[in-house]
Structure formats: structure tokens, C-alpha cells
BALOLO-802162 format. One record per residue (C-alpha): x, y, z; residue in one letter. Coordinates in steps of 0.1 Angstrom, whole numbers, padded with zeros to 4 digits, always signed. Layout:
BEGIN
XYZa/...
% end
This chain:
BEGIN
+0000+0000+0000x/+0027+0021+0011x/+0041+0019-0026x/+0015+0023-0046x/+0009+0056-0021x/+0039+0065-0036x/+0037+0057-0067x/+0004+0080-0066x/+0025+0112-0053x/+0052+0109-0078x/+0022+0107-0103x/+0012+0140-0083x/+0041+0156-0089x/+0047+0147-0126x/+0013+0160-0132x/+0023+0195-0111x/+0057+0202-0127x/+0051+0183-0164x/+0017+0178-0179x/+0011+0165-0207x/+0022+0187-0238x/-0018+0188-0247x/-0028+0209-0210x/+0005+0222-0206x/-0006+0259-0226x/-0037+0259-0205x/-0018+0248-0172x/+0012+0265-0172x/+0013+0296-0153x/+0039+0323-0142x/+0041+0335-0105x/+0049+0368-0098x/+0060+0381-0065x/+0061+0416-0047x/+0083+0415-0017x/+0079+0445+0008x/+0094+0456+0039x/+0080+0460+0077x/+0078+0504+0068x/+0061+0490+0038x/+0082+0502+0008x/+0099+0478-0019x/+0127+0449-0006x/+0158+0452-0030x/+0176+0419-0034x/+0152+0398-0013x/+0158+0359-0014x/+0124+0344-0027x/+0119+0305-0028x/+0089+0287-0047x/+0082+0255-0042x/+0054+0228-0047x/+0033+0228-0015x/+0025+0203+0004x/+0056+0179-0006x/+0037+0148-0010x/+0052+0118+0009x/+0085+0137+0014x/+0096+0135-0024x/+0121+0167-0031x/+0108+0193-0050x/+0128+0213-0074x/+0126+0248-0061x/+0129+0281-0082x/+0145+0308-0058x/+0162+0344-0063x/+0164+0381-0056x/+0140+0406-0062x/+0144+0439-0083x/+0145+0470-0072x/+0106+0476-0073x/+0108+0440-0049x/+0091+0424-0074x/+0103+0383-0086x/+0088+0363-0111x/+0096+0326-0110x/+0119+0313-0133x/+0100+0283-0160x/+0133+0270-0175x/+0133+0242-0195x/+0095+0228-0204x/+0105+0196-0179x/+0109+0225-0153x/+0080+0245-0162x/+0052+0257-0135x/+0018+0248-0138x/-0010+0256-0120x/-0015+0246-0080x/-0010+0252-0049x/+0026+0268-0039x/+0047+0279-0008x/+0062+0313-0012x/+0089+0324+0008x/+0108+0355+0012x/+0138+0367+0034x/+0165+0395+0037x/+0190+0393+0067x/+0168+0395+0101x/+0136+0394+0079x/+0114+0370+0064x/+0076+0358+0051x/+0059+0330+0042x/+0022+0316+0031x/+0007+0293+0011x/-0015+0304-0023x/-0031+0284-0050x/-0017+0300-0083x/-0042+0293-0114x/-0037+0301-0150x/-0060+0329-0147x/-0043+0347-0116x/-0020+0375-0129x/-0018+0393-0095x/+0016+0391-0079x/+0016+0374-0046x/+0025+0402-0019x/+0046+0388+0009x/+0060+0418+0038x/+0092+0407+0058x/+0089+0406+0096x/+0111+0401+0122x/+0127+0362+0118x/+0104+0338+0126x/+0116+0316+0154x/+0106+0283+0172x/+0077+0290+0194x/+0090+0258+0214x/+0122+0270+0220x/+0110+0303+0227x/+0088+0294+0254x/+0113+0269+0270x/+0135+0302+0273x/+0109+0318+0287x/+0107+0291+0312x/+0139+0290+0321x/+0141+0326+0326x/+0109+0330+0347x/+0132+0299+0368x/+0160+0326+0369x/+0133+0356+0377x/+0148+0373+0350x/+0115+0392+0346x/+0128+0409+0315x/+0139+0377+0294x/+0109+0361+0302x/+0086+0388+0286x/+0108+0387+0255x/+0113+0352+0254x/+0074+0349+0254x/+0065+0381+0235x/+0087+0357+0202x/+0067+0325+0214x/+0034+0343+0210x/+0043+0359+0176x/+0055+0323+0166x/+0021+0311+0170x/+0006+0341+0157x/+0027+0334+0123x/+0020+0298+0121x/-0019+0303+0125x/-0017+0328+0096x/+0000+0303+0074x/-0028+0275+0084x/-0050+0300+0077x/-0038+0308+0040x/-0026+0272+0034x/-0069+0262+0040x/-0078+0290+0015x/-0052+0277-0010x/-0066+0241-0006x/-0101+0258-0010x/-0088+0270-0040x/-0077+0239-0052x/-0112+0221-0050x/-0128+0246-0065x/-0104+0250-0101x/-0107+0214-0101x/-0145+0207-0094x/-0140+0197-0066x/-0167+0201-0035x/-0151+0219-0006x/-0149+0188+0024x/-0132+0181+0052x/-0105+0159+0055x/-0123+0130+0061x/-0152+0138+0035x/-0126+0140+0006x/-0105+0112+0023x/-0138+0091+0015x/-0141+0100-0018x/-0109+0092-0026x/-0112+0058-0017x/-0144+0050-0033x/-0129+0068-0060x/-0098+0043-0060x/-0121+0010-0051x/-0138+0010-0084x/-0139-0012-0115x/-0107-0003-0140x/-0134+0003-0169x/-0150+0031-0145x/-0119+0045-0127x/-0113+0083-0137x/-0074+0091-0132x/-0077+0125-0132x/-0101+0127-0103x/-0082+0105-0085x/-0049+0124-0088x/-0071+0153-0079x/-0087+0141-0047x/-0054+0128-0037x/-0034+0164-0043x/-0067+0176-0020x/-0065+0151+0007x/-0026+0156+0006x/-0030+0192+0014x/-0056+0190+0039x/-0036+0160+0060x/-0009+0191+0058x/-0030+0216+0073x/-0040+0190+0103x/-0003+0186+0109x/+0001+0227+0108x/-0026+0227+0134x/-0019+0200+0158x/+0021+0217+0163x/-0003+0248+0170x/-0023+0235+0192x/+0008+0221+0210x/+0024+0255+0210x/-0007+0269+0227x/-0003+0247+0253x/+0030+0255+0258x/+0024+0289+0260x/-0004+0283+0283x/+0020+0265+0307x/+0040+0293+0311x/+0041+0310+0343x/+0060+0344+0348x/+0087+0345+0377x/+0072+0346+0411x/+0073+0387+0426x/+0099+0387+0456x/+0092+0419+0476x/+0117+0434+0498x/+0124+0462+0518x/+0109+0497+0513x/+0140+0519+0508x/+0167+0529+0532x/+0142+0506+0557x/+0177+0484+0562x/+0212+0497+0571x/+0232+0499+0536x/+0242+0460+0525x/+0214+0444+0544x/+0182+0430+0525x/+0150+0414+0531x/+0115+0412+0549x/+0086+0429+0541x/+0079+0466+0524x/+0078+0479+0561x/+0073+0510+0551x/+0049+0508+0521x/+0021+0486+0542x/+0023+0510+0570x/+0015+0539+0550x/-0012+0522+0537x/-0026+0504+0562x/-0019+0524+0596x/+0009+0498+0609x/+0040+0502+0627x/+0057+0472+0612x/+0096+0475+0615x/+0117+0462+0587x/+0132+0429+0592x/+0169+0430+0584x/+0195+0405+0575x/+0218+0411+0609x/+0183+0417+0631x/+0155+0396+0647x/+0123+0400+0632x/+0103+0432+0649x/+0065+0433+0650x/+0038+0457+0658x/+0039+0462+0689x/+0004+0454+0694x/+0013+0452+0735x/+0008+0484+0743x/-0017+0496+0725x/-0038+0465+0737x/-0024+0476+0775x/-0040+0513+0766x/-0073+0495+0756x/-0074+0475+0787x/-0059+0512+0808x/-0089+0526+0794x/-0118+0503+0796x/-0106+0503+0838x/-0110+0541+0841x/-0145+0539+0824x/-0153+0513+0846x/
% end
């Protein structure tokens, strides 16, 4: 089973990168991309990768790559006719230095638009990220937890936007194809219906098709169940525990901890007395204002 799986994705893949000679002027199409900046203005000299998304079964796909021009604009090489591009669904990538962009877009023969990808700060591991963060909240290094997280959180942020756009590109997919828009397990039953019948009533094409679909929608599950394990990461995450100490000047220069004496007695009427590193703890001396109480009470009596 396993072969003839991947005997069906190289099939896939021929039909992606080489149709046959009689589609290829109505499949072949040119992608065009507009790389900007985070201030929004054109990305001079960008790196820009295209590739055939989702890779099925882990085959290698050729990728055509290079800079942009001045106006950050890159149109993707076709080459040779073996290495022309035909329509589907692509992963476009962009980077420059500290920067880079990503999403997922299905690119027909009609679609003349360029893709617009804006660069943004590296994108990271939100796993990493957040076992920094840990560690850091471990340290109480308040400050490198906060930045350690702020990355984890944008991780996520930037991996739910390219689920997002990969779903829209597989939505895409269905519908250039005829294909009804299903969930994975919908179009993973077609498909095997689809495969189970007679040889005299087997349509190849659909079957390619709804295998390309339920390719790219077994991708998407995987892009959400690492998010949904990044959330919980995040959600585990616990900043470093506050440590309060001294109000100032409340201990002799050198010395350190107890309470903020002087903070809670201003706010709540106290007389609390620091407690100081070379001193026994002091308390309120609750003695003699009880002994007034009791002074009192005996005169009124």
C-alpha cells in the first residue's frame, strides 16, 4: 500500500511540474511576487523561494528561488519545459538578513496578481522560545521572560496565519478542479471510493485530484496540531514569582530582606519594622496599644 501511495504522489508531482504537452498551454502559469518591507516600501535583493506545497510523501521538489528587483518584485523562473510551473497550490517564501515571510497560495492560469509577501522580524521556534521563557521565569529574570514569550506568542501568531492561508489555498484547489469543498475526512472518503472501483470506470484525473486535495488538507492537520501544541506550551507558562523586599533605606546599607515595612504602614496604619539580614524579626507592637485598651476600659469602669 505504502508503494502504490507513492507511486500515486510521484504521479502527483509529474502531473504539477510536467503535464502532458496537450494541457500544458492551458496549465502552465507564471508567478509573480512583490516583496515589501516591515515600513512598507519595496525589498531590494530579497531571497524568494517557490516550491510545490505540500511535498507529497517527502519527495524533493525542485525549487525556483532568487532576488527581487529593485521595485521588490520576482517572477519565477519556467526554464526548460521539464521545469515549467503549472497551476496549483505553492509555498512562497521570502527573506533579507533578520527578515522573512511565508504563506501558502493556490496560483491558477488565470491569476496575474503578484503574490504580496511583507518581511517581519525572523520567525523563530515557538517551542524553543517558550522553554527560554521558562527557564528565565526559573532565573526571575522578569525581563527575558517577557521577551522570550512576546517571540513565542508571535511564533504562533505566524504559524496560525499560514494555516490560515494554506486552508484558503486548498479551497482554491477544490474549487479549479470541481472539486466540492470537504473536510478531510469527506474528501478522504471519496478518494477511496474513488480508487475501489472497476478499471473500466476509474477516472485518473479525479483521483490524482482528490489525492493532491487530501494531501494538502492531511498538511494543514499537521500545521494545526504543532499549533495546538504551541498553545499549550504557552499556556503553561508561568512568569517569575514577585519577591518583595524592603521599602528603601528601611535596612542599614548591605542588608536585604522582609517585608515593604514602610509601604504597608502607610497604607494600612501599621507600625511594622523592617526585618533586616543582621536583626530579629520586629513586630507591631500590638502590646501596648492592647495595654491602653485595657488602661482605658478600667477608668471607664
Amino acid at each position: 500500500m505504502r508503494w502504490v501511495l507513492f507511486c500515486l504522489a510521484a504521479l502527483i508531482s509529474a502531473l504539477a511540474v510536467s503535464p502532458s504537452a496537450a494541457l500544458a498551454d492551458e496549465q502552465a502559469v507564471t508567478i509573480k511576487v512583490t516583496v515589501l518591507g516591515a515600513d512598507g516600501k519595496a525589498a531590494t535583493s530579497a531571497r524568494v523561494l517557490v516550491r510545490v506545497w505540500p511535498d507529497p510523501q517527502g519527495l524533493s521538489m525542485d525549487a525556483n528561488g532568487g532576488e527581487t528587483k529593485e521595485d521588490g518584485s520576482f517572477t519565477a523562473t519556467t526554464g526548460q519545459e521539464s521545469q515549467r510551473l503549472f497551476a496549483g497550490t505553492y509555498r512562497i517564501s521570502a527573506f533579507d538578513g533578520e527578515s522573512d515571510s511565508d504563506t501558502i497560495v493556490y496560483i491558477g492560469p488565470d491569476d496575474k496578481s503578484p503574490v504580496v509577501l511583507t518581511l517581519q522580524p525572523k520567525a523563530g521556534s515557538a517551542f524553543i522560545e517558550a522553554d527560554l521563557a521558562a527557564k528565565a521565569a526559573q532565573n526571575g529574570d522578569n525581563a527575558g521572560y517577557e521577551q522570550h514569550a512576546a517571540k513565542a506568542r508571535n511564533d504562533v501568531a505566524r504559524d496560525e496565519k499560514l494555516a490560515d492561508a494554506a486552508q484558503q489555498a486548498a479551497d482554491d484547489f477544490a474549487r479549479a478542479n470541481g472539486l466540492q469543498i470537504k473536510d478531510l475526512r469527506g474528501v478522504a472518503k471519496d478518494f477511496e471510493r474513488a480508487d475501489k472501483l472497476p478499471a473500466d470506470l476509474r477516472d485518473e484525473e479525479l483521483i490524482f485530484k482528490l489525492f493532491e486535495y487530501k494531501s494538502q488538507l492531511e498538511a494543514i492537520q499537521g500545521l494545526q496540531t504543532r499549533i495546538s501544541i504551541e498553545k499549550k506550551y504557552l499556556a503553561d507558562l508561568k512568569p517569575p514569582e514577585k519577591k518583595f523586599g524592603l521599602a528603601p533605606s528601611a535596612c542599614p546599607e548591605g542588608q536585604s530582606g522582609g517585608l515593604l515595612a514602610g509601604g504597608i504602614n502607610s497604607l494600612f496604619g501599621t507600625d511594622l519594622a523592617g526585618v533586616c539580614d543582621d536583626k530579629q524579626p520586629q513586630h507591631r507592637d500590638t502590646d501596648r496599644q492592647k495595654g491602653g485598651d485595657r488602661r482605658e476600659r478600667d477608668e471607664h469602669d
